[in-house]
Residue frames as a rotation matrix with the C-alpha (Angstrom) as fourth column:
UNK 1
0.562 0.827 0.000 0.00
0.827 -0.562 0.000 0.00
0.000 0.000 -1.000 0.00
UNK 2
0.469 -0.049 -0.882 2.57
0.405 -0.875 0.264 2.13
-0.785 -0.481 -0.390 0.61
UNK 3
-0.546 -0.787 0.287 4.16
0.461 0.003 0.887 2.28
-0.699 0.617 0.361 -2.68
UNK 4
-0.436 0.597 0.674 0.87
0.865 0.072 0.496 2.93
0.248 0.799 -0.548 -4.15
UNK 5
0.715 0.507 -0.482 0.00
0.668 -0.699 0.256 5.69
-0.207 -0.505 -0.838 -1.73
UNK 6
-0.163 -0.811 -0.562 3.75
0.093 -0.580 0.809 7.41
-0.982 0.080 0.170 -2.59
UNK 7
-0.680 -0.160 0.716 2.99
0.734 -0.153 0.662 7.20
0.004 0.975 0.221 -6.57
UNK 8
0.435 0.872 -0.224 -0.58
0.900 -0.415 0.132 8.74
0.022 -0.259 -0.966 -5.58
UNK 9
0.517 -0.002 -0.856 1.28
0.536 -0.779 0.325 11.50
-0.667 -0.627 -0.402 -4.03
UNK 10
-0.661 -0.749 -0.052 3.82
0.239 -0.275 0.931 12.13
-0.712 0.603 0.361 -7.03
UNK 11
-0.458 0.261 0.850 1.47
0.885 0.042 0.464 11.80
0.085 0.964 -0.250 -9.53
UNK 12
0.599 0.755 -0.269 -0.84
0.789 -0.614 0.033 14.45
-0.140 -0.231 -0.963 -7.96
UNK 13
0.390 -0.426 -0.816 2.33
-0.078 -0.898 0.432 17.31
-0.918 -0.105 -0.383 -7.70
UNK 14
-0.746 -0.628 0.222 3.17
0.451 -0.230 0.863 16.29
-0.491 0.743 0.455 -11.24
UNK 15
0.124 0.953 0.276 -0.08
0.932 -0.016 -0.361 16.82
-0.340 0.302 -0.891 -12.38
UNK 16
0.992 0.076 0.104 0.76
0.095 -0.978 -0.187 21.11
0.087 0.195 -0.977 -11.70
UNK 17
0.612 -0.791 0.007 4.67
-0.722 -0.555 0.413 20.83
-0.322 -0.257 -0.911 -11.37
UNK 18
0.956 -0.157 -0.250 5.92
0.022 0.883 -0.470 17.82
0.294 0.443 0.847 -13.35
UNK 19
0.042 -0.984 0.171 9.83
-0.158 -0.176 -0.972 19.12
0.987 0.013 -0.163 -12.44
UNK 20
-0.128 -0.028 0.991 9.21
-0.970 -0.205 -0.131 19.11
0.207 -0.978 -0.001 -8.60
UNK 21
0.688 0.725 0.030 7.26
-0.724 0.689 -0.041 16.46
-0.050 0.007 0.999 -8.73
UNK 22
0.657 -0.568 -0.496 10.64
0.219 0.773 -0.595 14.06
0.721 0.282 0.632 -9.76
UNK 23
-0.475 -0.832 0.286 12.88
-0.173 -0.231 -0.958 15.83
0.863 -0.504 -0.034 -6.96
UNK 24
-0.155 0.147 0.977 10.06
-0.907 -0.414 -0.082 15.43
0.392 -0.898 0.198 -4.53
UNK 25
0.674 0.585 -0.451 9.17
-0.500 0.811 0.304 11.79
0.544 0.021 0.839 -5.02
UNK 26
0.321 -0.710 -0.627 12.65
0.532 0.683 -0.501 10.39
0.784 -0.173 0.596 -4.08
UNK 27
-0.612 -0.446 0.653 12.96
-0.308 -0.626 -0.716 13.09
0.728 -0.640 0.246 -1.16
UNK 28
0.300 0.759 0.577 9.57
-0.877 -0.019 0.481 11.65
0.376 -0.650 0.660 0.26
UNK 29
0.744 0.139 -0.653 10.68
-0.105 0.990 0.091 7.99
0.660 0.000 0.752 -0.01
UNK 30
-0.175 -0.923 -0.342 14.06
0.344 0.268 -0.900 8.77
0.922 -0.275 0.271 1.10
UNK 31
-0.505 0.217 0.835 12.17
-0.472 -0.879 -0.057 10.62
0.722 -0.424 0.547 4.09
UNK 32
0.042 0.702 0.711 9.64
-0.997 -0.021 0.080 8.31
0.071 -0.712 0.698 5.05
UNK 33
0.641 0.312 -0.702 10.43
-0.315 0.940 0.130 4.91
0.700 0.137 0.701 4.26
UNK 34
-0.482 -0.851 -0.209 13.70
0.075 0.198 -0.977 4.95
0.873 -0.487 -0.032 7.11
UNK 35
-0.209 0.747 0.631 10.49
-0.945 -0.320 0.066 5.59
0.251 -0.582 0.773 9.58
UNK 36
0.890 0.452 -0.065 9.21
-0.375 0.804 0.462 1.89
0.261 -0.386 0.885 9.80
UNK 37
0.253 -0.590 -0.767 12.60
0.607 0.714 -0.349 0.43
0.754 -0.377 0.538 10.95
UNK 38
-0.781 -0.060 -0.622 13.70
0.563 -0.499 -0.659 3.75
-0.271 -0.865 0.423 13.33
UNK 39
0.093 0.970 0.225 10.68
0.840 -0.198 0.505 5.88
0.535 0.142 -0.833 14.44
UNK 40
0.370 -0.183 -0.911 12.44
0.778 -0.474 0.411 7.96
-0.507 -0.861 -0.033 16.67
UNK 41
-0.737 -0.423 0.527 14.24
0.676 -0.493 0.548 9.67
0.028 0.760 0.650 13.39
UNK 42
-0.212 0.145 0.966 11.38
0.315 -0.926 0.208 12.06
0.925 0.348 0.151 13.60
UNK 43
-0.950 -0.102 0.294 10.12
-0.178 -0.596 -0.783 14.63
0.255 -0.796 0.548 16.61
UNK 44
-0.181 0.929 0.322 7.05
0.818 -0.040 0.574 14.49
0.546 0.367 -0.753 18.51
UNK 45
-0.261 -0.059 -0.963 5.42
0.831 -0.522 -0.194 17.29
-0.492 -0.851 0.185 20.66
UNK 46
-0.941 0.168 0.295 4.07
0.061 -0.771 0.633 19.79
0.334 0.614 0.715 17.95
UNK 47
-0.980 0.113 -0.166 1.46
-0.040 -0.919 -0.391 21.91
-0.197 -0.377 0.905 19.62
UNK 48
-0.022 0.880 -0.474 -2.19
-0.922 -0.201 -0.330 20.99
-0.386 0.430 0.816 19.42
UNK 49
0.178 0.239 -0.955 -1.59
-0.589 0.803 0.091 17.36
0.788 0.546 0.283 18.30
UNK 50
0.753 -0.052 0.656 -1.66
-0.651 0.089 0.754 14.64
-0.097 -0.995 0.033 20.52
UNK 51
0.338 -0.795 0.503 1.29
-0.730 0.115 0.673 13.17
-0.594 -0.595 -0.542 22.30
UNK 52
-0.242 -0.655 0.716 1.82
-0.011 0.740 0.673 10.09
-0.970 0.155 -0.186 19.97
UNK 53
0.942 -0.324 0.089 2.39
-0.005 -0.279 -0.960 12.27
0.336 0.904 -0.264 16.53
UNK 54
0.049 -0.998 0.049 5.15
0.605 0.068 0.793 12.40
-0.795 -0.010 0.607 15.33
UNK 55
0.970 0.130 -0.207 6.30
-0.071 -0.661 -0.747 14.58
-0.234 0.739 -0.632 12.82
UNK 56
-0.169 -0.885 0.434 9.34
0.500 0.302 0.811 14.26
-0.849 0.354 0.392 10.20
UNK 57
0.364 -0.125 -0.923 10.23
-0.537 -0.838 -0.098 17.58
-0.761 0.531 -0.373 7.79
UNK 58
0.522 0.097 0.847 10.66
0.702 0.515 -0.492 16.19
-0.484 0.852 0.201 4.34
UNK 59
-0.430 -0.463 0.775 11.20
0.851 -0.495 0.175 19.55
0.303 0.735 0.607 2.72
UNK 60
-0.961 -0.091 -0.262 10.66
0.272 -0.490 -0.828 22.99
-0.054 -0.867 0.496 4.41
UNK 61
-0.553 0.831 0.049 7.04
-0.832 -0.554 0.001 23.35
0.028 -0.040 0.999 2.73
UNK 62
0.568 0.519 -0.639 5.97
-0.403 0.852 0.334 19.33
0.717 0.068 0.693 3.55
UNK 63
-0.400 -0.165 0.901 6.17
-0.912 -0.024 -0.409 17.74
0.089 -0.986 -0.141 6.84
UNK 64
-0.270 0.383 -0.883 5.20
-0.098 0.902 0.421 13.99
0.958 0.201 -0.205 7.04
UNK 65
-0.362 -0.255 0.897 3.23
-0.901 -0.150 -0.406 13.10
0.238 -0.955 -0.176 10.27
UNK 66
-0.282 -0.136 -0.950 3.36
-0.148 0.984 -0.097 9.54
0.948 0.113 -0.297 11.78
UNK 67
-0.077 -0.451 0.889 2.72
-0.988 -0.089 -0.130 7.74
0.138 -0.888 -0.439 14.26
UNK 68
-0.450 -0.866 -0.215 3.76
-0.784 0.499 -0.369 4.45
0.427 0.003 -0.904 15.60
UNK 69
0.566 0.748 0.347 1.99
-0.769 0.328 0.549 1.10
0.297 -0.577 0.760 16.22
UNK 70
-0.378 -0.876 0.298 4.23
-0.926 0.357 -0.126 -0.99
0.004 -0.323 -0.946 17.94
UNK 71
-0.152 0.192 0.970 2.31
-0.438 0.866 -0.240 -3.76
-0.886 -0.461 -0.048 17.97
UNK 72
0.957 0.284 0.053 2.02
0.023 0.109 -0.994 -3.70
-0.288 0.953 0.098 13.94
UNK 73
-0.438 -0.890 0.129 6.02
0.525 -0.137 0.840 -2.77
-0.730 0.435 0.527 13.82
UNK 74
-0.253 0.110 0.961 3.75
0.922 -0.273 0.274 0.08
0.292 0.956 -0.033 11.21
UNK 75
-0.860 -0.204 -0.467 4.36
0.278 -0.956 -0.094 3.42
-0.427 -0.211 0.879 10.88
UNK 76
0.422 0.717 0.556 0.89
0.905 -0.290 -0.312 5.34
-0.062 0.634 -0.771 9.44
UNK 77
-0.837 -0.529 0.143 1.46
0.548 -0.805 0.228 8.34
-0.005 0.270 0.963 7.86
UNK 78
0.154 0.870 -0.468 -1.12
0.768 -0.404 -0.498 11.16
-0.622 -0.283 -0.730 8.46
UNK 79
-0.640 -0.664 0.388 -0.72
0.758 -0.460 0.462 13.33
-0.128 0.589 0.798 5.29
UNK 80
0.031 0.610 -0.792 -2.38
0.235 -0.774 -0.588 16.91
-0.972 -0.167 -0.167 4.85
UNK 81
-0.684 -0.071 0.726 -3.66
0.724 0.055 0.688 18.01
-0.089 0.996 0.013 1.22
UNK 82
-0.912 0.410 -0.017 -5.77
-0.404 -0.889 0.216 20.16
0.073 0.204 0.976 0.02
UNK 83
0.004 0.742 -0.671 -8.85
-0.187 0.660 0.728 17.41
0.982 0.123 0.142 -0.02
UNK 84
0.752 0.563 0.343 -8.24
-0.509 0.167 0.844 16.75
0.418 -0.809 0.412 3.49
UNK 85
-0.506 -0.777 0.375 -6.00
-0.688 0.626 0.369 13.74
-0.521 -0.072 -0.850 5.47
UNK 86
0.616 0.591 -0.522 -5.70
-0.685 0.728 0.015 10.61
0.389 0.348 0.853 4.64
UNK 87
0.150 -0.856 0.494 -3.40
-0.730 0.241 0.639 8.07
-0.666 -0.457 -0.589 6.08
UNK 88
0.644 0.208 -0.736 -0.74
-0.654 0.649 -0.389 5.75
0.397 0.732 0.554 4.46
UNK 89
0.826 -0.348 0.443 1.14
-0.204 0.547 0.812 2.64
-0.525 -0.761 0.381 6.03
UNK 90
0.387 -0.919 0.073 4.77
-0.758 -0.363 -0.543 2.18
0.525 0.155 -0.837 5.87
């Protein structure tokens, strides 16, 4: 799922930015996919969310937030868009 949820996301910023869109895909993966083996790699404690977000800075205008089910060993990913969230597993 998560491969399909990362094309999802690429395809959507090539859609209006087709150049970004190739520099951001391999910044997200390289961003979020080191998340399901160490979770601690991002921060939690951002203001207004509760205690077990996390939150990992991709790029200074995209911000991946996660959080951890230890008993799944799976990271969800809580992503913000214009359409709303959605979450994707990792």
């Amino acid at each position: 799922m998560a491969r399909e949820d990362w094309r999802a996301i690429v395809h959507y910023i090539d859609k209006d930015n087709p150049t970004r869109a190739k520099r951001f895909g391999p910044e997200l993966r390289d961003k979020a996919k080191p998340l399901a083996r160490l979770p601690s790699l991002g921060r939690g404690g951002r203001p207004g969310l509760a205690e077990w977000w996390r939150e990992r800075v991709v790029h200074p205008n995209d911000i991946v937030f996660y959080r951890v089910l230890d008993e799944a060993r799976t990271v969800t990913i809580l992503r913000a868009s214009k359409d709303g969230l959605r979450q994707c597993y990792f």
